[in-house]
C-alpha positions as CSV (number, residue, x, y, z in Angstrom):
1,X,0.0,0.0,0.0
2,X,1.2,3.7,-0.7
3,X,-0.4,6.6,0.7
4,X,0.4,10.1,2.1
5,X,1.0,10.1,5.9
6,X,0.1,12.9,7.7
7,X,3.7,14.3,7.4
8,X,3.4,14.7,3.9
9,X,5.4,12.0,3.4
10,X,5.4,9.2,0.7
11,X,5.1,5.6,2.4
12,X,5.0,2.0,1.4
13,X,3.8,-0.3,3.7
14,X,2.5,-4.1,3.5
15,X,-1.1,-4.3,3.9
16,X,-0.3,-6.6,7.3
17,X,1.7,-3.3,8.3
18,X,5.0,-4.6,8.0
19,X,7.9,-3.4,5.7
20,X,7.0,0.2,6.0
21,X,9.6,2.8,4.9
22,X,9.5,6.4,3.2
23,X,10.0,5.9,-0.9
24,X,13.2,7.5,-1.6
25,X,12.5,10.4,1.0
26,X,10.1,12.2,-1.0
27,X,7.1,13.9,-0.1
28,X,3.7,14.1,-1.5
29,X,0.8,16.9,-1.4
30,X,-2.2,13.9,-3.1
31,X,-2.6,10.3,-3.7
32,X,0.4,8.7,-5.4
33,X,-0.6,6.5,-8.8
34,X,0.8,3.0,-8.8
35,X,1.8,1.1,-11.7
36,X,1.9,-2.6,-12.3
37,X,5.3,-2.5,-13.0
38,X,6.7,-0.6,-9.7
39,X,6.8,3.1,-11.0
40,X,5.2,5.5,-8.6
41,X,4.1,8.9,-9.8
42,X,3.3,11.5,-7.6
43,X,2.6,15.1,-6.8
44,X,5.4,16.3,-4.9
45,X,5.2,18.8,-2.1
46,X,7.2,21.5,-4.5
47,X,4.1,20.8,-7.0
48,X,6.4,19.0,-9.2
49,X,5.4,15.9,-11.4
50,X,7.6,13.3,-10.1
51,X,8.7,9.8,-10.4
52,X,10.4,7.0,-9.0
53,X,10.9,3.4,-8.6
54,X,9.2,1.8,-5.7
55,X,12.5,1.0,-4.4
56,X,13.8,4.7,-3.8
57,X,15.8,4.6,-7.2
58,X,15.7,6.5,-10.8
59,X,13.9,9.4,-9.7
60,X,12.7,11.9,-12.0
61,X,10.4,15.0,-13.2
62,X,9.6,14.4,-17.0
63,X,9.9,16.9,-18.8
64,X,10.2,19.3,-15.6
65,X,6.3,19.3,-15.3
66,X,4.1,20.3,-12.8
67,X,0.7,19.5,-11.2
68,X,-2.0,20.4,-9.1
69,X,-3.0,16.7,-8.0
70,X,-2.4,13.2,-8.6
71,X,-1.2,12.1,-11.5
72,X,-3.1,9.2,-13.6
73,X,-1.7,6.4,-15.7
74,X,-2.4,3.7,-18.1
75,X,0.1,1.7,-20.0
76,X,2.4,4.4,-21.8
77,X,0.5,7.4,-21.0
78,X,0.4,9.6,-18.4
79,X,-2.7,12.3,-17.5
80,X,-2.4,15.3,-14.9
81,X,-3.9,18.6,-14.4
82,X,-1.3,21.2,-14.9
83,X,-0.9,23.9,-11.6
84,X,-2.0,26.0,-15.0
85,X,-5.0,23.9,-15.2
86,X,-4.7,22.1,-18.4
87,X,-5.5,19.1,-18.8
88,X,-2.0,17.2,-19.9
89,X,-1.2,13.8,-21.6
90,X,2.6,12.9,-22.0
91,X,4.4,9.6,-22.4
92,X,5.8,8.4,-19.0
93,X,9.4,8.6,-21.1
94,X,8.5,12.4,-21.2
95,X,7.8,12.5,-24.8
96,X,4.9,13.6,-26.7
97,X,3.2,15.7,-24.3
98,X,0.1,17.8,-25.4
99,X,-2.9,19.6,-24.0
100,X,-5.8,17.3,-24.8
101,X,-8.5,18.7,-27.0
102,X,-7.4,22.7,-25.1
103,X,-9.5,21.3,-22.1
104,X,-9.0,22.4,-18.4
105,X,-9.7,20.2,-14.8
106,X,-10.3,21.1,-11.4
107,X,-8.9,17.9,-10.4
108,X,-7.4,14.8,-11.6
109,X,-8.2,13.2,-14.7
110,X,-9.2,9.2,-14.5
111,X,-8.3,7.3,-17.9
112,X,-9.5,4.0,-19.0
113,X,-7.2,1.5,-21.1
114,X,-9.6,1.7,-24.6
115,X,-8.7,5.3,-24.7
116,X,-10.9,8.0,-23.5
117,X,-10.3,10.4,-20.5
118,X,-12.8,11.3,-17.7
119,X,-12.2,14.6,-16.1
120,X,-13.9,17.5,-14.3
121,X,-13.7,20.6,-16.2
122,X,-13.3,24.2,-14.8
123,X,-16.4,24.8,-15.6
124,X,-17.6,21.7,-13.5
125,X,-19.5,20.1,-16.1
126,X,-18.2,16.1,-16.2
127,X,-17.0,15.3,-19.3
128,X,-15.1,12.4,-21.3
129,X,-13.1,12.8,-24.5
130,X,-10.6,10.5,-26.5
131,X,-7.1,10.9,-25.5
132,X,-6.4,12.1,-28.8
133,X,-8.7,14.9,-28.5
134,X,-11.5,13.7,-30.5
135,X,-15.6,12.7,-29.7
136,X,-15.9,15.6,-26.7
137,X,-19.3,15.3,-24.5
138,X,-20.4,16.2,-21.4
139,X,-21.8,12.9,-19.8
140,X,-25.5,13.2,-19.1
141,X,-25.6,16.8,-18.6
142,X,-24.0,16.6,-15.2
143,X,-21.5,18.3,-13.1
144,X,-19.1,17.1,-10.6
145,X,-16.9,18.6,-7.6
146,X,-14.7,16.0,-7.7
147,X,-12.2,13.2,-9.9
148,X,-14.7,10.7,-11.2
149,X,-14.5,7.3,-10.8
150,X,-14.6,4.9,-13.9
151,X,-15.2,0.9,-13.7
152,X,-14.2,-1.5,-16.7
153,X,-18.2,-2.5,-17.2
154,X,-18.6,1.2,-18.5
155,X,-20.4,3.1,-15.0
156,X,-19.4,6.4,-13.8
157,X,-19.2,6.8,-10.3
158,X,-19.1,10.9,-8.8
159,X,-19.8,13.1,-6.8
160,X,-22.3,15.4,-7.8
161,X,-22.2,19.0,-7.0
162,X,-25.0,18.7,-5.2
163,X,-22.9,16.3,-3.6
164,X,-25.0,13.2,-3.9
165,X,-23.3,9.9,-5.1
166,X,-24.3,9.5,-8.7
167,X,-23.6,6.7,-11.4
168,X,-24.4,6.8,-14.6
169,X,-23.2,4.3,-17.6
170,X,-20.6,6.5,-19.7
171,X,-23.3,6.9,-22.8
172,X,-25.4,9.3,-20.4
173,X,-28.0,6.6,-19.9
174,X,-29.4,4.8,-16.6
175,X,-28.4,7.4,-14.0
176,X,-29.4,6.8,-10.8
177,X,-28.2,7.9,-6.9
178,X,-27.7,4.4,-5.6
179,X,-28.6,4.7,-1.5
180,X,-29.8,7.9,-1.8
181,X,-26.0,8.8,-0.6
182,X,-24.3,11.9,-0.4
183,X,-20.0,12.3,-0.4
184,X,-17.7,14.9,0.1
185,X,-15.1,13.6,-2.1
186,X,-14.6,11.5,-5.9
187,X,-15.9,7.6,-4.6
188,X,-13.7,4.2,-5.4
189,X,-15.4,0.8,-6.8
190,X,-14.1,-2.5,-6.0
191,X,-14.8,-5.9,-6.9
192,X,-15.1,-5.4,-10.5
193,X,-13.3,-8.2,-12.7
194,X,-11.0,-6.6,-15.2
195,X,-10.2,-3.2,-13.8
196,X,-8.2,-0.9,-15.3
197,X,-4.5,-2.0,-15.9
198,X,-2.4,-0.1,-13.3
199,X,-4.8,1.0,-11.4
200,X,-4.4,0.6,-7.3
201,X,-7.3,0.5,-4.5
C-alpha cells in the first residue's frame, strides 16, 4: 500500500503493516498512482510531477512538469492537471506531451485503457473525451466537484455538485443515486473483474 501520511510523506507499507519505509524520502501533497510495473508517480510537495521506482531509485520530473493533483496512468501514458490547469497527456518517457483537445480540470483526470479520459472541467460540467482529442461530451448533462471514478463495465461513479453519489453508464444513460447517498469527495469501486491495468485500490 502507498499513501500520504500525515507528514506529507510518501510511504510504502505491506497491507499486514510490516515493511514500512518512506520511498526515496520524497514527499507528496495527493494520492500517489501506482503502476503494475513498480513506478510511482506523484505530486510532490514543491508541485512537481515526479517519479520513481518503488525502491527509492531512478527518480525523475519528465519533462520538468508540474501539477495540481495526482497524476493518472495507463500503460504508456500519463494524464495530470497542470498547476495551470490544463489538462496534460505525455508519455511516461517524457515525450509527446500535449494539452488534450485545449480542455482544463479542477482535479485529476481518471483514464480508462480503450482510450478516452474522464475529467472535471473548470467549468464543473463532467466530461469524457478520446485521449487524442476527438468525440468531446459532457456525460449526461451533469457536473461534478470532484475526480470521477470509472469501472471497466462502462459506470461512472461521482460526486455530484450537489454532492449526492451518482452513477451513470458513460453513454449518459441509466443514471441513478444508488442509497440515496451523499459524499464529500470522488468515490472508489471495488470488486469489479478486469479493472483498469495499473490502477491501485
Amino acid at each position: 500500500m502507498y499513501f500520504r501520511g500525515t507528514d506529507d510523506k510518501l510511504w510504502k507499507v505491506k497491507n499486514d503493516g510490516t515493511g514500512q519505509q518512506q520511498v526515496g524520502n520524497n514527499t507528496t501533497k495527493s494520492t500517489p498512482f501506482v503502476t503494475s510495473d513498480g513506478w510511482v508517480w506523484f505530486q510532490g510537495t514543491d508541485n512537481k510531477l515526479w517519479k520513481v521506482f518503488n525502491d527509492g531509485t531512478q527518480q525523475s520530473q519528465p519533462r520538468d512538469n508540474s501539477t495540481s493533483s495526482s497524476p493518472f496512468v495507463v500503460g504508456s501514458i500519463v494524464y495530470f492537471q497542470g498547476t495551470d490547469n490544463k489538462l496534460w497527456r505525455m508519455q511516461t518517457d517524457g515525450s509527446a506531451q500535449n494539452q488534450i483537445a485545449g480542455n482544463t480540470t479542477s482535479s485529476a483526470p481518471f483514464a480508462t485503457g480503450d482510450g478516452w479520459v474522464y475529467f472535471r472541467g473548470t467549468d464543473d460540467k463532467l466530461w469524457k473525451v478520446k485521449n487524442d482529442g476527438t468525440g468531446q461530451q459532457q456525460i449526461g448533462h451533469n457536473t461534478t466537484k470532484a475526480t470521477p471514478f470509472v469501472t471497466s463495465d462502462g459506470w461512472v461513479w461521482f460526486q455530484g455538485t450537489d454532492n449526492k453519489l451518482w452513477k451513470v453508464f458513460n453513454d449518459g444513460t441509466q443514471q441513478s443515486q444508488p442509497g440515496n447517498n451523499t459524499t464529500s469527495s470522488s468515490p472508489i469501486v471495488v470488486g469489479i473483474p478486469g479493472l483498469l491495468p495499473g490502477h491501485r485500490q
